[in-house]
N, C-alpha and C positions, 0 to 999 in steps of 0.2 A: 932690259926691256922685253925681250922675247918670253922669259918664264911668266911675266905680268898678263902677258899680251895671252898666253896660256890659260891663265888663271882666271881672266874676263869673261875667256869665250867660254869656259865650264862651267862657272855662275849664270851666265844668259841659258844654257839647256839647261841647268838644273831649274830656272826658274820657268822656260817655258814647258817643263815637262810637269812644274808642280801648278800652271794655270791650267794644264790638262785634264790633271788629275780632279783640280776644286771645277772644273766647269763639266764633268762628268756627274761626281759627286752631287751638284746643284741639280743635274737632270736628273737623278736618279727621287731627289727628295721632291721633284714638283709633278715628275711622268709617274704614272698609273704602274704599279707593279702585278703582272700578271703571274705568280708561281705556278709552276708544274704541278704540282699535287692539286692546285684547286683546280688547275683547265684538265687533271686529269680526273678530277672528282666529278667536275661536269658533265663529261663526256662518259663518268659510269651511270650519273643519274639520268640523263637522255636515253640511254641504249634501256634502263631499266624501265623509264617511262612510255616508250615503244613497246616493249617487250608487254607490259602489263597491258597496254592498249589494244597489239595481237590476240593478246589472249582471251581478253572481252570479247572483243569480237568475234570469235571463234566462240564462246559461250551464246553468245546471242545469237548468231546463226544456226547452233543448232537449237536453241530453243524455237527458232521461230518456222526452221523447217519442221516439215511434219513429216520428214522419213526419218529425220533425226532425233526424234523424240526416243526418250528413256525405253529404253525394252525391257526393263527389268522385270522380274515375272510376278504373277499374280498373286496378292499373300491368299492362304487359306479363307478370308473373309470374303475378299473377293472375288474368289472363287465358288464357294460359296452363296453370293448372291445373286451374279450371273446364271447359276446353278437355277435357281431359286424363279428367278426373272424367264427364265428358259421353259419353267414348267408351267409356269403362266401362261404365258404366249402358249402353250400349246394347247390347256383344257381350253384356253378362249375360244378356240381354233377348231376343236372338234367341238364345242357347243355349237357354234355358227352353222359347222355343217349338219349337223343334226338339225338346227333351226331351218336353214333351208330344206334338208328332204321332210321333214313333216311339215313344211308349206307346199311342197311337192304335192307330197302325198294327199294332205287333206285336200287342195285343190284338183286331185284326182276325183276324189268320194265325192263330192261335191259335183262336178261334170255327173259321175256315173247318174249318183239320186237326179240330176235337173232331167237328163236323157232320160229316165224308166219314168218320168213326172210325164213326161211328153208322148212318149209312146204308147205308154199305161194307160194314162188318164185324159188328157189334154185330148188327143187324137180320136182315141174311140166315141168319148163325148160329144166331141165339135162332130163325128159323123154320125151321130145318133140325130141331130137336128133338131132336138127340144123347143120347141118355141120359150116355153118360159125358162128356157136356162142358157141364162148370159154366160158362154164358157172364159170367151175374152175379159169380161170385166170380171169374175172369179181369178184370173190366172193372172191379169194385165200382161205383162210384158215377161215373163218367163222364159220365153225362145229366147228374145235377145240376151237375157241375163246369159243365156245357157252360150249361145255365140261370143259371149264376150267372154265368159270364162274360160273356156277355147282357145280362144288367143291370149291370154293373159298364162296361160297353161305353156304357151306354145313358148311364148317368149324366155320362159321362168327356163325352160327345156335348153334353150336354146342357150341359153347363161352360164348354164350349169355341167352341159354334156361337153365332155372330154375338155374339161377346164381343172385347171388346180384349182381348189378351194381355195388359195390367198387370192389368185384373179376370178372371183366369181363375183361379180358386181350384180346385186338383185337391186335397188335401191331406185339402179338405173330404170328396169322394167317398171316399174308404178310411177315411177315421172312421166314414161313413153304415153302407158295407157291411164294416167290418171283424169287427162277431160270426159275421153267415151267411159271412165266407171263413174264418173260422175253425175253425168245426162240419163246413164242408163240406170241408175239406180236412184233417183230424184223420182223419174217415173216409177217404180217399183212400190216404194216409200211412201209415198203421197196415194198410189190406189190401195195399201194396204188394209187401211181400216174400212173401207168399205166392202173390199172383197172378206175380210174376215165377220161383217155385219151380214152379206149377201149368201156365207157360208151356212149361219146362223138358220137364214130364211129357208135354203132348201133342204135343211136336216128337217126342217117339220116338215116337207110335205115328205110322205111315205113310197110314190112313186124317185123323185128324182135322190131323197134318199139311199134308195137300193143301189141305184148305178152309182154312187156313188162307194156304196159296200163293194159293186161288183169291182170297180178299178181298184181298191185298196187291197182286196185278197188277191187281184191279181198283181199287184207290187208286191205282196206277201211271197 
């Protein structure tokens, strides 16, 4: 009885060791099998999809900063045309200034002739006291052209002196004084043609003719 009694119990483990084996077996065919190589293949493509995303990113900041931008150097063309651009900008530059000093200037010549007009001519005549010679309605408004050119002088001066020529803003003075050259030479304009009809009339007579020679040679 004993060696049977042996032989039962080794049957009952072999067979609970072979429901072990099919009930492992069964979880193996129903649960998800995750291999090593794929959850390590994973985890190489994560680290590479990071890695590629660092590095965009890093592209795009320096594209978007502007101290990071490319410094590479200038090819020959583009040098070149800066070159080119550079000399531009500068005849402009010294045109301008030439442009303002012979607006300078002429606006000097201009004062000088209205001044010798007035001193010459205007003044000795108005004291001569002609009855028949309208000096005012021959000259109309003269002085004042002559006073506003003055200031218009003063201003241009005043723009120009101990200024760098890129800040020399003239543009600005005929905006300043643009209503008084307007008023003042509306009047000028308008008595023209009659002081130049009124001119006509006293070349014939042979008296107020003369004084008229005499102020011209002494402008001479």
């Amino acid at each position: 009885d004993c060696p049977g009694k042996e032989g039962t119990g080794g049957r009952l483990r072999n067979l609970t060791l072979l429901r072990n084996k099919l009930y492992l077996g069964q979880r193996r065919r129903t649960e998800p099998v995750v291999e090593s190589t794929t959850t390590a293949g994973d985890h190489g493509n994560l680290r590479r999809s990071q890695s590629d995303r660092t590095e965009y990113s890093q592209k795009l900041q320096e594209k978007m900063a502007p101290q990071a931008v490319s410094s590479t150097p200038a090819t020959p063309l583009q040098e070149d045309k800066e070159e080119e651009e550079e000399v531009v900008r500068q005849r402009m530059m010294a045109r301008r200034v030439k442009v303002i000093a012979e607006l300078l200037q002429t606006e000097k010549d201009y004062i000088s002739d209205l001044d010798l007009c007035i001193k010459e001519v205007i003044q000795p005549l108005r004291n001569m006291q002609i009855a028949r010679f309208d000096v005012d309605g021959l000259f109309s408004n003269v002085e004042l052209v002559h006073q506003l050119s003055a200031k218009l002088l003063s201003l241009l001066e005043e723009a120009t002196t101990d200024v760098e020529p890129p800040m020399q803003i003239i543009g600005e003075v005929f905006l300043q004084i643009k209503g008084p050259l307007e008023d003042t030479y509306k009047i000028y304009c308008y008595h023209h043609d009659d002081a130049h009809t009124m001119l006509e009339y006293y070349e014939k007579d042979e008296e107020l003719k003369q004084h008229l020679r005499d102020c011209v040679q002494s402008l001479k």
